[in-house]
Each structure stands twice: as C-alpha cells, then as structure tokens.
Biopython code that builds the backbone (N, CA, C, O; Angstrom):
import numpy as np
from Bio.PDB.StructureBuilder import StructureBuilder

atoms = [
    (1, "UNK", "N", (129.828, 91.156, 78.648)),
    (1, "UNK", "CA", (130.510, 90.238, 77.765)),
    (1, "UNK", "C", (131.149, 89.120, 78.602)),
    (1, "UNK", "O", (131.746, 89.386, 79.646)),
    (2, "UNK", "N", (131.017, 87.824, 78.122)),
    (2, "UNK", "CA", (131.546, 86.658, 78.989)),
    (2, "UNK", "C", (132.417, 86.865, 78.507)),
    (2, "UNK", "O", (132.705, 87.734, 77.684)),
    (3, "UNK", "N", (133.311, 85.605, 79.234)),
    (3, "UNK", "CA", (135.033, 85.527, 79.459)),
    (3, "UNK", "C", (135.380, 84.331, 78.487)),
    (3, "UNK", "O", (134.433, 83.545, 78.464)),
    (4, "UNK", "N", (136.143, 84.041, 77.894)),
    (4, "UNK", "CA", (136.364, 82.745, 77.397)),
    (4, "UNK", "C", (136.876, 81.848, 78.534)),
    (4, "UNK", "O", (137.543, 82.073, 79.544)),
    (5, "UNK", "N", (136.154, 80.425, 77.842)),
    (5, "UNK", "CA", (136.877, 79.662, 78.830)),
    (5, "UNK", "C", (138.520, 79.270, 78.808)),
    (5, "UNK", "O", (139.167, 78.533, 78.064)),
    (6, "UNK", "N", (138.801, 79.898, 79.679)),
    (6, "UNK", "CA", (140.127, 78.800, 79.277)),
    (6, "UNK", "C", (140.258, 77.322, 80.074)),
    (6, "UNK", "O", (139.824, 76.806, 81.104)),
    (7, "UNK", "N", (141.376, 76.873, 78.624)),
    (7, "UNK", "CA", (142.084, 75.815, 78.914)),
    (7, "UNK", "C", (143.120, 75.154, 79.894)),
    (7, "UNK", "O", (144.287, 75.500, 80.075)),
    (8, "UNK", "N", (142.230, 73.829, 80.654)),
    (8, "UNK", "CA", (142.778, 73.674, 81.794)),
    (8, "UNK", "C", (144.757, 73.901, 81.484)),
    (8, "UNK", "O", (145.199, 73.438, 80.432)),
    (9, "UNK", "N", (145.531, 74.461, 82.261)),
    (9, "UNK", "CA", (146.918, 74.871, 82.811)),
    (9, "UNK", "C", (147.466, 73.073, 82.879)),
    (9, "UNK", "O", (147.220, 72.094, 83.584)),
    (10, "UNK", "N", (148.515, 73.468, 81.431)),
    (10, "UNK", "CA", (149.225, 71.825, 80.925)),
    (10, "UNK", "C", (150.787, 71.728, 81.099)),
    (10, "UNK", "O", (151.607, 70.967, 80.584)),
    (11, "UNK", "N", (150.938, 72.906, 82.127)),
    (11, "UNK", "CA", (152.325, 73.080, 82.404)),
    (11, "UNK", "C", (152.973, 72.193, 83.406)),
    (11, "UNK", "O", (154.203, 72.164, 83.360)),
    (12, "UNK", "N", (152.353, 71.433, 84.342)),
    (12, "UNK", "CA", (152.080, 70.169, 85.294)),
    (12, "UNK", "C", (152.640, 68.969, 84.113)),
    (12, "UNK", "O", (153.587, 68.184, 84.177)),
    (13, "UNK", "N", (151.547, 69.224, 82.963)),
    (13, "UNK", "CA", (152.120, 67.749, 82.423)),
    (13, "UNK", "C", (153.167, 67.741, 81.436)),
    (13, "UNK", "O", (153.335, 66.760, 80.711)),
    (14, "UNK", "N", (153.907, 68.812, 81.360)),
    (14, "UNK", "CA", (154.883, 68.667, 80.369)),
    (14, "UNK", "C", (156.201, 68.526, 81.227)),
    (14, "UNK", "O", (157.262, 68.633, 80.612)),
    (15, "UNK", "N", (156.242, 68.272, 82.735)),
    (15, "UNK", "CA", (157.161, 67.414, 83.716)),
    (15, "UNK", "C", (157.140, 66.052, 83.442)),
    (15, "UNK", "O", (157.719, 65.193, 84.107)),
    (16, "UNK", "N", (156.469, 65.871, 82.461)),
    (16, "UNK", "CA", (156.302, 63.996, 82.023)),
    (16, "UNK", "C", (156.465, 63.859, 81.137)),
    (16, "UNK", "O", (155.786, 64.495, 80.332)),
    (17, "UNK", "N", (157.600, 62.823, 80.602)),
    (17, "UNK", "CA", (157.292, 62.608, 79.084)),
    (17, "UNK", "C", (156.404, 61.631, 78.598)),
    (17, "UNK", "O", (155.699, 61.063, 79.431)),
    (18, "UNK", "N", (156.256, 61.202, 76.930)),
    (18, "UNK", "CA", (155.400, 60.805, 76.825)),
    (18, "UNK", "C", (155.167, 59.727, 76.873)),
    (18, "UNK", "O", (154.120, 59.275, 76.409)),
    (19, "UNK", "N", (156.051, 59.018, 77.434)),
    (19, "UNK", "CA", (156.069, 57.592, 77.782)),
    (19, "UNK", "C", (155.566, 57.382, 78.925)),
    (19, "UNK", "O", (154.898, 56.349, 78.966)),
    (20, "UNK", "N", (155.638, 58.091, 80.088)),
    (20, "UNK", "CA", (155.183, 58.490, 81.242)),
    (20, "UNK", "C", (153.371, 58.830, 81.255)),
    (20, "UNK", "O", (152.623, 58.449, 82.155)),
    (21, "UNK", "N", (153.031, 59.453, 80.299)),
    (21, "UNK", "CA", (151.677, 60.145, 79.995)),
    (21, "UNK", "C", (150.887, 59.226, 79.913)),
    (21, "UNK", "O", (149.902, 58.943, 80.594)),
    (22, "UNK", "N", (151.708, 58.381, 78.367)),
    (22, "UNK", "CA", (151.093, 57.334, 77.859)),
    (22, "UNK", "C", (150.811, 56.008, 79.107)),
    (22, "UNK", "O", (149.721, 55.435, 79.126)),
    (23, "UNK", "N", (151.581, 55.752, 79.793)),
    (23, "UNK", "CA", (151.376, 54.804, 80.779)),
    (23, "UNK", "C", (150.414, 55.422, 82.178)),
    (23, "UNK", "O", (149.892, 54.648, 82.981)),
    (24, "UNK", "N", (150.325, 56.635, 82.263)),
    (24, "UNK", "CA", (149.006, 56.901, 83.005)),
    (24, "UNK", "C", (147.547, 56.573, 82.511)),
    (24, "UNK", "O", (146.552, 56.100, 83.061)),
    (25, "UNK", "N", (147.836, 57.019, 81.246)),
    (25, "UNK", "CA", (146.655, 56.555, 80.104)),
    (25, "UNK", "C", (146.313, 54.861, 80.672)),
    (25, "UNK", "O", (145.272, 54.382, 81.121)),
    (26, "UNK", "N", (147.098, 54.501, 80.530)),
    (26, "UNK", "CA", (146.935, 52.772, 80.203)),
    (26, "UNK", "C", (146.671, 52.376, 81.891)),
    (26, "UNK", "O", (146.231, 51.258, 82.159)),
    (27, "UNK", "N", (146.908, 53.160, 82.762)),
    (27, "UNK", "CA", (146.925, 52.672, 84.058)),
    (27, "UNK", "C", (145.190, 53.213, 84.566)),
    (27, "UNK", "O", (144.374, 52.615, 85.268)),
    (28, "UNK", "N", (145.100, 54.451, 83.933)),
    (28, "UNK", "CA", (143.666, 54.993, 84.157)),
    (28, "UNK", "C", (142.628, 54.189, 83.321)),
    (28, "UNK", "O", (141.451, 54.339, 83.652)),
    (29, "UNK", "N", (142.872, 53.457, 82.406)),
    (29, "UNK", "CA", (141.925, 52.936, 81.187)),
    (29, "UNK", "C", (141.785, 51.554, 81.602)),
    (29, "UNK", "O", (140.992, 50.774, 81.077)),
    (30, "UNK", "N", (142.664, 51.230, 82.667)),
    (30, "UNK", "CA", (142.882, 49.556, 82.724)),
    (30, "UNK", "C", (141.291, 49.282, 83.128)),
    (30, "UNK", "O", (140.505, 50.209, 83.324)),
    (31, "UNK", "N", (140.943, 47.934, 83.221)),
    (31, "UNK", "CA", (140.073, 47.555, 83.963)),
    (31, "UNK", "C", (140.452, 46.757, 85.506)),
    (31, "UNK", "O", (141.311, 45.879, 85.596)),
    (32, "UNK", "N", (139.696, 47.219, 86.563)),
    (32, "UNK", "CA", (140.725, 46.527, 87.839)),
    (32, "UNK", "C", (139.836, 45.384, 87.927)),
    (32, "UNK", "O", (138.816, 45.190, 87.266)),
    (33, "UNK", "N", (140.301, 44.721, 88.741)),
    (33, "UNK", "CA", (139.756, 43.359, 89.229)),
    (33, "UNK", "C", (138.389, 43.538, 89.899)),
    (33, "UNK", "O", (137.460, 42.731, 89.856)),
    (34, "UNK", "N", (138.414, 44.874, 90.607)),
    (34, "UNK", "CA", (137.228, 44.706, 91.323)),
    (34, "UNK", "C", (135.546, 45.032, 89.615)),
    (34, "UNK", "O", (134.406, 44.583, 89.500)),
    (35, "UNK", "N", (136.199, 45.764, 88.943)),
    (35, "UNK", "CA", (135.492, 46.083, 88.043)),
    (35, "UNK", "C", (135.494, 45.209, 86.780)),
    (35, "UNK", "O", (135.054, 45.611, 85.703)),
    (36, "UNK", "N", (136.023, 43.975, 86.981)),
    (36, "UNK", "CA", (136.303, 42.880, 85.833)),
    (36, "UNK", "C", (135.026, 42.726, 85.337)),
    (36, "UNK", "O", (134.605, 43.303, 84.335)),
    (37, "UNK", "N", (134.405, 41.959, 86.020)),
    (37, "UNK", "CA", (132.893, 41.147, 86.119)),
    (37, "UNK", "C", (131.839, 41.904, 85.270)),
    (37, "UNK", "O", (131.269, 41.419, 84.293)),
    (38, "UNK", "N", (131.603, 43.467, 85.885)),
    (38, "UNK", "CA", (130.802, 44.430, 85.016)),
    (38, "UNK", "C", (131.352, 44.750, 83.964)),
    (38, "UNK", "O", (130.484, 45.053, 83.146)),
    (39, "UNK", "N", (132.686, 44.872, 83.422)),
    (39, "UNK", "CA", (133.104, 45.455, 82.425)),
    (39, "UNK", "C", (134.269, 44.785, 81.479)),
    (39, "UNK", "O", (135.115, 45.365, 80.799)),
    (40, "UNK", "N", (134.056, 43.463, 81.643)),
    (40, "UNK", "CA", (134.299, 42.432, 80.858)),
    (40, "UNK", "C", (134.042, 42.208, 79.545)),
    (40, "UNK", "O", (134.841, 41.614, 78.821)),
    (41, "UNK", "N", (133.049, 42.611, 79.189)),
    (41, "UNK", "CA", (132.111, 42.275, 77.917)),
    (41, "UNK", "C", (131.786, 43.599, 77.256)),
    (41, "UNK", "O", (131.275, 43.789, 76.153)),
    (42, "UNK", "N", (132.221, 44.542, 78.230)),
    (42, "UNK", "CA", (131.903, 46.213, 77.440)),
    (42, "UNK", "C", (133.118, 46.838, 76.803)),
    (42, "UNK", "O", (134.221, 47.282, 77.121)),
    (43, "UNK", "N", (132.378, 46.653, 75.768)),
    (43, "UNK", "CA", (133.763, 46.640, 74.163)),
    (43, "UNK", "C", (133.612, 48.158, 73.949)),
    (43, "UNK", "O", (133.385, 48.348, 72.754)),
    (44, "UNK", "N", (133.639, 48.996, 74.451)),
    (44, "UNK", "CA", (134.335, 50.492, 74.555)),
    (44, "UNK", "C", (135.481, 50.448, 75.147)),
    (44, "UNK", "O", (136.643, 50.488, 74.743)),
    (45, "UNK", "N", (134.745, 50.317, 76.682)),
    (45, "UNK", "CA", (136.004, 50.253, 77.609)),
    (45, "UNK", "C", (137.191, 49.061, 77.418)),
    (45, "UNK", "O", (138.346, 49.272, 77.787)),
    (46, "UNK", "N", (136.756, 47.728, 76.771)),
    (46, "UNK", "CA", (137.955, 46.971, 76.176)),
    (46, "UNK", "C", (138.595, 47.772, 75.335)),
    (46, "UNK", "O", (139.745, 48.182, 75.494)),
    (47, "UNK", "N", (137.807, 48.038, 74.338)),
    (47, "UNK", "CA", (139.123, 49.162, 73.426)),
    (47, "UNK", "C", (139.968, 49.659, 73.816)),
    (47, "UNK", "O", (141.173, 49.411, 73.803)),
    (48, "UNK", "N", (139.287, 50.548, 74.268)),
    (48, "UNK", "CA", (139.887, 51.631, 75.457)),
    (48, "UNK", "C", (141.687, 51.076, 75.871)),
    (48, "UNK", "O", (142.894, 51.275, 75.732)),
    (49, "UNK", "N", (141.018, 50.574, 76.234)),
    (49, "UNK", "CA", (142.526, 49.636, 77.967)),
    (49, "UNK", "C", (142.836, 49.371, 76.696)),
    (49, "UNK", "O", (143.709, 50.238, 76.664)),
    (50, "UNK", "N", (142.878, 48.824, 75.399)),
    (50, "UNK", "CA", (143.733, 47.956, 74.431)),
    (50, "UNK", "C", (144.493, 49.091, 73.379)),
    (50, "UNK", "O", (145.546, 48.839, 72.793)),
    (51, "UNK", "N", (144.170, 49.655, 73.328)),
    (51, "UNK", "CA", (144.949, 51.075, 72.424)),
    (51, "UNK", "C", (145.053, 52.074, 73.208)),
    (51, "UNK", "O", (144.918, 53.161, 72.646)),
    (52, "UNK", "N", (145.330, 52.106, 74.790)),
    (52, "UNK", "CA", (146.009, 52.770, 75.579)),
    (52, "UNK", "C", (147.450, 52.047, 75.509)),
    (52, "UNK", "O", (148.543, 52.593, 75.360)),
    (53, "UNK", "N", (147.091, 50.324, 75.694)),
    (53, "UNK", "CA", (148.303, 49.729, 75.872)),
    (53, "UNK", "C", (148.971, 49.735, 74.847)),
    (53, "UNK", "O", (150.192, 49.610, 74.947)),
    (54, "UNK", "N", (148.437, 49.862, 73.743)),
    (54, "UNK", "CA", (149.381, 49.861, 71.921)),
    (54, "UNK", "C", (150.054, 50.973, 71.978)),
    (54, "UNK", "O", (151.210, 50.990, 71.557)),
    (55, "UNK", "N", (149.375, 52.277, 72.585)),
    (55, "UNK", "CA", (150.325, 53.364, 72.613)),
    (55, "UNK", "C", (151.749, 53.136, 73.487)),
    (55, "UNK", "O", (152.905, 53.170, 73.066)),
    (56, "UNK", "N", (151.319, 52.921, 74.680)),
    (56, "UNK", "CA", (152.838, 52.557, 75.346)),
    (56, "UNK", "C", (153.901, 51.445, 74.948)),
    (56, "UNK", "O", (154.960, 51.228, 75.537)),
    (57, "UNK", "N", (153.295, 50.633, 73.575)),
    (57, "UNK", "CA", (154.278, 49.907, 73.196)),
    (57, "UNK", "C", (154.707, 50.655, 72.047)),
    (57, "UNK", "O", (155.785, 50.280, 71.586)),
    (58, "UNK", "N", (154.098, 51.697, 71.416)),
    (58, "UNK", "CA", (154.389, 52.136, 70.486)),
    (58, "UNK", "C", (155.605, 53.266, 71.130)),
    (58, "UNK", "O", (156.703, 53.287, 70.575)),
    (59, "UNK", "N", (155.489, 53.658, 71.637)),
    (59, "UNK", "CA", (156.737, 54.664, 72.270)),
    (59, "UNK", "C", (157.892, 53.894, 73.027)),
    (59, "UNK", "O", (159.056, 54.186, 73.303)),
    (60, "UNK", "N", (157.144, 52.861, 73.234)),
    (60, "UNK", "CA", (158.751, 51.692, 73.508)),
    (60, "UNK", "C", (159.542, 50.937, 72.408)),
    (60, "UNK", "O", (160.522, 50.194, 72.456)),
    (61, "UNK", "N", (158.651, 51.461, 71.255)),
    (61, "UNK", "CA", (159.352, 50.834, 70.043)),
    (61, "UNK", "C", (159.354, 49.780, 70.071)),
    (61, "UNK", "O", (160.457, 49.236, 70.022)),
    (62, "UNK", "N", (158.186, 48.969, 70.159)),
    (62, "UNK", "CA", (157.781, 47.622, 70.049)),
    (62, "UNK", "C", (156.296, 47.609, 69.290)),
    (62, "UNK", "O", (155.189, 47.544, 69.825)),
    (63, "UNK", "N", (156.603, 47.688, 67.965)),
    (63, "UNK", "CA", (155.354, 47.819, 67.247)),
    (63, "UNK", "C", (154.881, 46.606, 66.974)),
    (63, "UNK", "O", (153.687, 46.639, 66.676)),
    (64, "UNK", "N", (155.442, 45.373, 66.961)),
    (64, "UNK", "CA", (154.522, 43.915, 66.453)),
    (64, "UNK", "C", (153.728, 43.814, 68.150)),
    (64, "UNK", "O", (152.847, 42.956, 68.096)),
    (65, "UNK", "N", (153.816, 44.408, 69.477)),
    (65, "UNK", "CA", (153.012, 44.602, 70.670)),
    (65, "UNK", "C", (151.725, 45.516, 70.472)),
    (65, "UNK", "O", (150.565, 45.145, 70.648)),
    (66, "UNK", "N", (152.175, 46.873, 70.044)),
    (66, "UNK", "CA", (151.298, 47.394, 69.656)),
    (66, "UNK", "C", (150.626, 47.226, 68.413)),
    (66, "UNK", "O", (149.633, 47.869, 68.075)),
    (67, "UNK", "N", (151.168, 46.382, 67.769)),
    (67, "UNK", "CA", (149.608, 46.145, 66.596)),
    (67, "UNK", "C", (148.880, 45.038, 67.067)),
    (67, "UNK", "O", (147.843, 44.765, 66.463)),
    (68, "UNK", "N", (149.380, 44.009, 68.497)),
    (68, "UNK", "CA", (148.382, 43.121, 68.906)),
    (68, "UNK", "C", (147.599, 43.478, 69.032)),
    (68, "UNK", "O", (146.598, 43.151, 68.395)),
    (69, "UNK", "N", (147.649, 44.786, 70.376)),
    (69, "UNK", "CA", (146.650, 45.331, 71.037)),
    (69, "UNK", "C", (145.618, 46.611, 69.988)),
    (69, "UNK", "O", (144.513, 47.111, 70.199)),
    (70, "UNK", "N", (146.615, 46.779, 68.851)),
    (70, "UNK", "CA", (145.500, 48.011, 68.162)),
    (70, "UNK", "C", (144.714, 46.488, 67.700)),
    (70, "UNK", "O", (143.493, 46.630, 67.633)),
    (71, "UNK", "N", (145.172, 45.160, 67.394)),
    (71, "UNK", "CA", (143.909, 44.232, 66.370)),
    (71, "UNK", "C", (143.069, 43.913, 67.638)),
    (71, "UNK", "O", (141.870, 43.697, 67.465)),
    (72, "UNK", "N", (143.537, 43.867, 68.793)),
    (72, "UNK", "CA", (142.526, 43.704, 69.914)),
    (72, "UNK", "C", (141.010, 44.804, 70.038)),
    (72, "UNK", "O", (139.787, 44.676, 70.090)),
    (73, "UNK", "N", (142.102, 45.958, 70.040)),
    (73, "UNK", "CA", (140.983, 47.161, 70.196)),
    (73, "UNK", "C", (140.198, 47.380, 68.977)),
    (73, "UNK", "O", (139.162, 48.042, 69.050)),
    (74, "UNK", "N", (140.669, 46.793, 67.651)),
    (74, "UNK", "CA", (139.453, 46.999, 66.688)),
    (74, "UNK", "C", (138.171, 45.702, 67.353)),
    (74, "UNK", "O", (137.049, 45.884, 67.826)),
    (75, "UNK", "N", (138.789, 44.702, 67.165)),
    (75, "UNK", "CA", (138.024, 43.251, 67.744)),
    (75, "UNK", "C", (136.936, 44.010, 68.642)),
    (75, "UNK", "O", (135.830, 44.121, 68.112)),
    (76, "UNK", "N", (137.035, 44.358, 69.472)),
    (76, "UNK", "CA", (135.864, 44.913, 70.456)),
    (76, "UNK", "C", (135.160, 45.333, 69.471)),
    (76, "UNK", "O", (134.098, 44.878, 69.047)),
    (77, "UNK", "N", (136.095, 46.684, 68.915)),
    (77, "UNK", "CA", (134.253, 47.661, 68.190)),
    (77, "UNK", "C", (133.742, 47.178, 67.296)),
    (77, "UNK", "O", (132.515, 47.240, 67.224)),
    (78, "UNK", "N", (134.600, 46.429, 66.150)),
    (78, "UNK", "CA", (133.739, 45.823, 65.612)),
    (78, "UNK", "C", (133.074, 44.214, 65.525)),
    (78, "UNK", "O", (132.842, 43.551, 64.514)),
    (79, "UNK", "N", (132.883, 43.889, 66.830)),
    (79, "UNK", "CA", (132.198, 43.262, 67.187)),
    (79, "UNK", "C", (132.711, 41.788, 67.086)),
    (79, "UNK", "O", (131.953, 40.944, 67.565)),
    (80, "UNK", "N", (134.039, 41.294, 66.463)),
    (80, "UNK", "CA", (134.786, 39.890, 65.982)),
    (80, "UNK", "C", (135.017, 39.058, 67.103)),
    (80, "UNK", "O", (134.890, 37.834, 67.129)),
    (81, "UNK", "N", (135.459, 40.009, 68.281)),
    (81, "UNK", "CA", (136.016, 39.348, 69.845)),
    (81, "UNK", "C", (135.129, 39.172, 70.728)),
    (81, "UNK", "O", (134.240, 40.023, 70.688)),
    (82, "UNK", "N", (135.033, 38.470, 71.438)),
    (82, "UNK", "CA", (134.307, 38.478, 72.670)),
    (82, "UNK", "C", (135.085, 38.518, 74.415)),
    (82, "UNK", "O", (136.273, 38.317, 74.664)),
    (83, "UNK", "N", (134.327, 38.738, 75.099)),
    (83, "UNK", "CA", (134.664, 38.162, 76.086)),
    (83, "UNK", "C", (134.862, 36.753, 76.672)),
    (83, "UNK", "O", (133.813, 36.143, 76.879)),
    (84, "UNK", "N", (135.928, 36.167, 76.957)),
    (84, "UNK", "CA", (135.976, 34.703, 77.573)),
    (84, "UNK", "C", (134.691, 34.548, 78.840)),
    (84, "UNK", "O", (134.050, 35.417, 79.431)),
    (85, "UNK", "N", (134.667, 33.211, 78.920)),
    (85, "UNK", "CA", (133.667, 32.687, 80.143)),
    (85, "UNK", "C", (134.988, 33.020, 81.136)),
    (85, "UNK", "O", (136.189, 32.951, 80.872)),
    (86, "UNK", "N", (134.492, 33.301, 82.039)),
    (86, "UNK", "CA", (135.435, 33.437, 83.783)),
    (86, "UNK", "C", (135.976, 32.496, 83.947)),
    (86, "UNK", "O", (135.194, 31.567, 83.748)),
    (87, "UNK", "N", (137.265, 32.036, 84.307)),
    (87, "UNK", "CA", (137.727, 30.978, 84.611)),
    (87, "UNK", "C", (137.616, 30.384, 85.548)),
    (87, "UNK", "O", (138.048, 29.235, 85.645)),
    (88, "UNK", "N", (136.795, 31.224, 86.819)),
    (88, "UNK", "CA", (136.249, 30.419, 87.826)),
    (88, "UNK", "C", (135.038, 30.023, 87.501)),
    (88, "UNK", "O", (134.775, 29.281, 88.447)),
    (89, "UNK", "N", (133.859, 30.009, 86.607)),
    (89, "UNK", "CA", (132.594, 29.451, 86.676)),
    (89, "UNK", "C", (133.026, 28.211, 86.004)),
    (89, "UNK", "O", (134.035, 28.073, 85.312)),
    (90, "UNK", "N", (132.045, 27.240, 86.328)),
    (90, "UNK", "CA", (131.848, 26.169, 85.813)),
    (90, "UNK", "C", (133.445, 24.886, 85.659)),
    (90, "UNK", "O", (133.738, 23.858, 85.048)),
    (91, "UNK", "N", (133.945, 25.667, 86.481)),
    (91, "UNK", "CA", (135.034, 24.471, 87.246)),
    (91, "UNK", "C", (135.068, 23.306, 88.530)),
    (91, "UNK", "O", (136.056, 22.717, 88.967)),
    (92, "UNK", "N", (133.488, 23.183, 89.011)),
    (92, "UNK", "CA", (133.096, 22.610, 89.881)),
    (92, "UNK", "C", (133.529, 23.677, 91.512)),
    (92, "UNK", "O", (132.868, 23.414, 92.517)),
    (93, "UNK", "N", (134.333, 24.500, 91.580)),
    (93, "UNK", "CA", (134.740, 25.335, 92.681)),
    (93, "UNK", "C", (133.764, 26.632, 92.748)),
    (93, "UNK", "O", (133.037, 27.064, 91.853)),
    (94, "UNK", "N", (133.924, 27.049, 93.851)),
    (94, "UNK", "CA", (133.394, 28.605, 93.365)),
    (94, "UNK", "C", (134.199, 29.625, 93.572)),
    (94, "UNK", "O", (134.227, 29.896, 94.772)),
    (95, "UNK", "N", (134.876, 30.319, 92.923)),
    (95, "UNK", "CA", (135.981, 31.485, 93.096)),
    (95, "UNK", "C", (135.453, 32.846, 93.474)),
    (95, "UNK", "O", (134.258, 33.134, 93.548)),
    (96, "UNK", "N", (136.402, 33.600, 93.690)),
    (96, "UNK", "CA", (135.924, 34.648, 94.015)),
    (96, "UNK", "C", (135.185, 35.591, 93.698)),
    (96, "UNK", "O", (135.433, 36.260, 92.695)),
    (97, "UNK", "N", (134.398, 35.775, 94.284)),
    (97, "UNK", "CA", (133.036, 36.995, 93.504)),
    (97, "UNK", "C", (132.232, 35.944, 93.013)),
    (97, "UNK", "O", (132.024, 36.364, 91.874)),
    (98, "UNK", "N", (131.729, 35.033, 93.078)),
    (98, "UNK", "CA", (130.984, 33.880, 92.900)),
    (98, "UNK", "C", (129.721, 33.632, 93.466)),
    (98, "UNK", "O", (129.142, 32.569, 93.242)),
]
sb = StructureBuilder()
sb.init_structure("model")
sb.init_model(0)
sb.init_chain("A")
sb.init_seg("    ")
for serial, (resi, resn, name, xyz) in enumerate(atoms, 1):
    if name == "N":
        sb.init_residue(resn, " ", resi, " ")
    sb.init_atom(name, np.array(xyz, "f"), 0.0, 1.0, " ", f" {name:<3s}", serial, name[0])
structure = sb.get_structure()
C-alpha cells in the first residue's frame, strides 16, 4: 500500500504575515529587466505581476490601487491591452539590449 503524499510543511510560512507573503508573490511574479524584452507582450505572465500587485495593495488598504492593477490584469487576458513599443527603439539612439 502507498503512502499518501503529503503536503509540503507550511509552518516556515506562517512566520510571515500576509502582507509579507503577498509581497513575495509580487516580487517572484515581477518581470526583471533582464527578462523584459521576452516577456513583455506575454499576457499570462503580465497578469500575473498585475494581480500579485492588486493583492499587496489590497492588504494595504488601498483598493482604488488595487482595482488599477486587477483592470490591468483583466486587460492582458482578455486581450484589450497591449504591450507598448520599447522606449529605446526608434528614437534615433540605440539603448540597451539593442
């Protein structure tokens, strides 16, 4: 007879509250600079980073912040938003990663 699996040990994260949690969320979901370029235009991972960040405004009790970012994170999935052009192309310079 197998074993059940257990569930990874959540006693680590209840040393954090959830304001704390929530801002790991938003720090793990971000997109970094080095990963801008590829994942600019990929409206998961925009979501993502955008209703990570609504949550941490929502536990700061700043809900007209977090409903920017929840109308942001719908905008991605359903398809209304886009990604901007780079602000370094087509400025006569060439910026970084260029």
């Amino acid at each position: 007879m197998s074993q059940p699996t257990q569930l990874p040990k959540t006693s680590q994260l209840n040393e954090f509250s959830t304001l704390e949690l929530a801002q790991a969320l938003m720090e793990r979901l971000s997109i970094s600079p080095n990963d801008w370029h590829r994942l600019k235009s990929n409206r998961n991972s925009r979501a993502r980073e955008q209703a990570a960040a609504a949550l941490v405004f929502l536990l700061k009790d700043q809900p007209q912040e977090a409903l920017a970012r929840l109308e942001q994170a719908t905008g991605w999935l359903d398809r209304t938003i886009s990604a901007p052009p780079c602000p370094t192309h087509g400025h006569g310079g060439k910026g970084a990663g260029d």
